[in-house]
DRENROFI-103626 format. One record per residue (C-alpha): residue number from 1; residue in three letters; x negated, z, y. Coordinates in Angstrom, 1 decimal, always signed. Each point is the difference from the previous one (the first is absolute). Layout:
BEGIN
k	r	east	up	north
NUM	ala	X	Z	Y
...
END
This chain:
BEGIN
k	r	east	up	north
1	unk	-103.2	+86.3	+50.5
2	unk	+3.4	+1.0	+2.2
3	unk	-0.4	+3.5	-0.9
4	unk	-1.4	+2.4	+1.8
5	unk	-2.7	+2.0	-1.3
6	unk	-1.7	+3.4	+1.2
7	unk	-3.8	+0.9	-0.1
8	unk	-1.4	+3.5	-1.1
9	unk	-3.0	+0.6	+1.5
10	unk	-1.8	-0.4	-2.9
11	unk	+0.8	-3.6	-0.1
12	unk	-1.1	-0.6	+4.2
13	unk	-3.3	+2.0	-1.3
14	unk	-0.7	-2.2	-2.6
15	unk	+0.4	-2.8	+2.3
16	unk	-3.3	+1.0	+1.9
17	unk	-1.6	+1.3	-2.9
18	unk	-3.5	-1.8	-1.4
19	unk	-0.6	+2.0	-2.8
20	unk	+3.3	-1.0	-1.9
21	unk	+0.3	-3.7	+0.3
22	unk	+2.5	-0.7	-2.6
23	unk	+2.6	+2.5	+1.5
24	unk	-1.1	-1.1	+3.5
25	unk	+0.7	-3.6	-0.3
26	unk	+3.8	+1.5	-2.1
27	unk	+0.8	+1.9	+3.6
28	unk	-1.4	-3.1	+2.1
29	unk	+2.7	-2.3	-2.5
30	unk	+2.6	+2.2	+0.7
31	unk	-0.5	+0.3	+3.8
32	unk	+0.1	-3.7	+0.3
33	unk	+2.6	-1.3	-2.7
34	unk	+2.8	+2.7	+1.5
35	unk	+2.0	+1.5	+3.0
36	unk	-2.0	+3.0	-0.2
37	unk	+0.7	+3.4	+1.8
38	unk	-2.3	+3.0	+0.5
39	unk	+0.3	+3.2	+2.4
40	unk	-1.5	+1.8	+2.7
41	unk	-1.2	+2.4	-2.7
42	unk	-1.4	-2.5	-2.1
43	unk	-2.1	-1.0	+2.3
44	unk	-1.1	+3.3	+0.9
45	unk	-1.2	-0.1	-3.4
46	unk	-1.6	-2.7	+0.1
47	unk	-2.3	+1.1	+3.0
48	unk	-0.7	+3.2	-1.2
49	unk	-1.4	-1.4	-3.8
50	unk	-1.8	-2.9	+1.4
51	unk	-1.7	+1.8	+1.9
52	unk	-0.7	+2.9	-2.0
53	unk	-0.6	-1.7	-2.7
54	unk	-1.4	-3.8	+0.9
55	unk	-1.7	+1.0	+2.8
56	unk	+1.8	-2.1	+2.5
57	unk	-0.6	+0.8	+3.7
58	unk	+3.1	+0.6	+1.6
59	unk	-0.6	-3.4	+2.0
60	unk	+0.2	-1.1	-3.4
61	unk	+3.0	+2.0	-1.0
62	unk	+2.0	-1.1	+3.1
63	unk	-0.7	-3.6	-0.9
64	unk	+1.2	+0.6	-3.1
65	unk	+3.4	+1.9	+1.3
66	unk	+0.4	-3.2	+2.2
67	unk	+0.0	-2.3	-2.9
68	unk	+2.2	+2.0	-2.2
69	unk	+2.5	+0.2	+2.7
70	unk	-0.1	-4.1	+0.3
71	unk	+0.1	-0.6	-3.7
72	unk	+2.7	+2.5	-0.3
73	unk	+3.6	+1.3	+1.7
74	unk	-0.7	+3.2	+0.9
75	unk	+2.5	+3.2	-0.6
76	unk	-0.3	+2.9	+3.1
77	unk	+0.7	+2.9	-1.8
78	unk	+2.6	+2.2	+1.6
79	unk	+2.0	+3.4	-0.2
80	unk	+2.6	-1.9	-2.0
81	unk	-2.8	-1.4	-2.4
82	unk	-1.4	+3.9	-0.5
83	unk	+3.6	+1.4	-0.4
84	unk	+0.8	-2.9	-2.2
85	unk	-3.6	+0.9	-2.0
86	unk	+1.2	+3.6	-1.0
87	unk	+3.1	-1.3	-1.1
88	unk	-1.8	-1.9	-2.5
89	unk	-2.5	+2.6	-0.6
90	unk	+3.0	+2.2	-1.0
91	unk	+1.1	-2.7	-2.4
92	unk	-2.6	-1.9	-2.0
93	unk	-2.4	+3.5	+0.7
94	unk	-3.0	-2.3	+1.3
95	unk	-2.5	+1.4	+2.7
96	unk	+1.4	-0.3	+3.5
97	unk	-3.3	-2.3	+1.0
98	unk	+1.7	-2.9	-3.2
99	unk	+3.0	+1.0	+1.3
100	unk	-0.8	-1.4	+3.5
101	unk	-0.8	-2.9	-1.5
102	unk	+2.9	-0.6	-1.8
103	unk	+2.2	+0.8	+2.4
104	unk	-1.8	-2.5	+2.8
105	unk	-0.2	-2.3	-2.8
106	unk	+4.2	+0.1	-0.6
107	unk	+0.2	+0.4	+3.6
108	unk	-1.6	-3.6	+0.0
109	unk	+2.5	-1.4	-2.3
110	unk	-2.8	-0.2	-2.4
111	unk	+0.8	-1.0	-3.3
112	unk	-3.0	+0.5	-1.7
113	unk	-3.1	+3.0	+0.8
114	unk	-3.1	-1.3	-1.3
115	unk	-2.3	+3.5	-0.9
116	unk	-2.3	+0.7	-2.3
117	unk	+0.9	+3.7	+0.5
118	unk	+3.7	+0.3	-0.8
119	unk	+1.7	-0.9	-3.6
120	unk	-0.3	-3.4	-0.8
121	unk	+3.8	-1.3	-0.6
122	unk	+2.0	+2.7	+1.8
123	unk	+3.1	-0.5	+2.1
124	unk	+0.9	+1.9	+3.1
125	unk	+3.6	+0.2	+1.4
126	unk	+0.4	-3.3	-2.3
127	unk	-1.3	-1.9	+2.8
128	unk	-3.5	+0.6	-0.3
129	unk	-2.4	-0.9	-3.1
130	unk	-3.6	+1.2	-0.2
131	unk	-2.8	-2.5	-1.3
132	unk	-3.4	+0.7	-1.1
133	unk	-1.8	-3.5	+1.1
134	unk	-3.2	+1.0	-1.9
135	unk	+1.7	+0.5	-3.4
END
């Protein structure tokens, strides 16, 4: 694929997940078959469930940062990306933590944010369409 595409956290989550194959090998497809994006937040996410929740050591969670950092561009979230996130807030009326990501992920020059969390099927700014890979 040429497009870009954006990951939710969910979706890098799944990824290290050994209790939901199906949807981790969907998130593993979609790391490797696309130019994916994810953000400074997402990852944030990512070490805070897996090791909350999975039980990783954080030896294990840093591993785990490393690798989604190679297997993915990585988006610094800024000032800009926060101000941008309250415009959108303001508009579509989603929480300001979604927001982030939709404003990193447009940031990006995504084209597509794969979420399980967000409405399947929605466009943002008409540049932006979220996908539920697990439907």
């Amino acid at each position: 694929m040429n497009d870009n595409v954006f990951l939710d956290s969910n979706i890098l989550v799944y990824s290290y997940s050994n209790s939901e194959i199906q949807k981790q090998e969907i998130a593993r497809q979609l790391i490797a078959d696309n130019n994916s994006f994810i953000s400074t937040q997402v990852l944030q996410e990512l070490c805070n469930i897996i090791t909350r929740k999975f039980n990783f050591t954080y030896e294990q969670a840093a591993i785990a940062i490393k690798e989604s950092c190679q297997n993915n561009c990585l988006h610094i979230n800024s000032a800009d990306t926060l101000i941008y996130a309250c415009q959108i807030a303001r508009k579509y009326s989603f929480s300001l933590y979604d927001c982030l990501i939709i404003s990193a992920a447009l940031e990006s020059h995504c084209s597509i944010l794969y979420s399980e969390d967000l409405q399947h099927g929605q466009a943002i700014e008409g540049k932006l369409t979220i996908k539920n890979p697990f439907r």
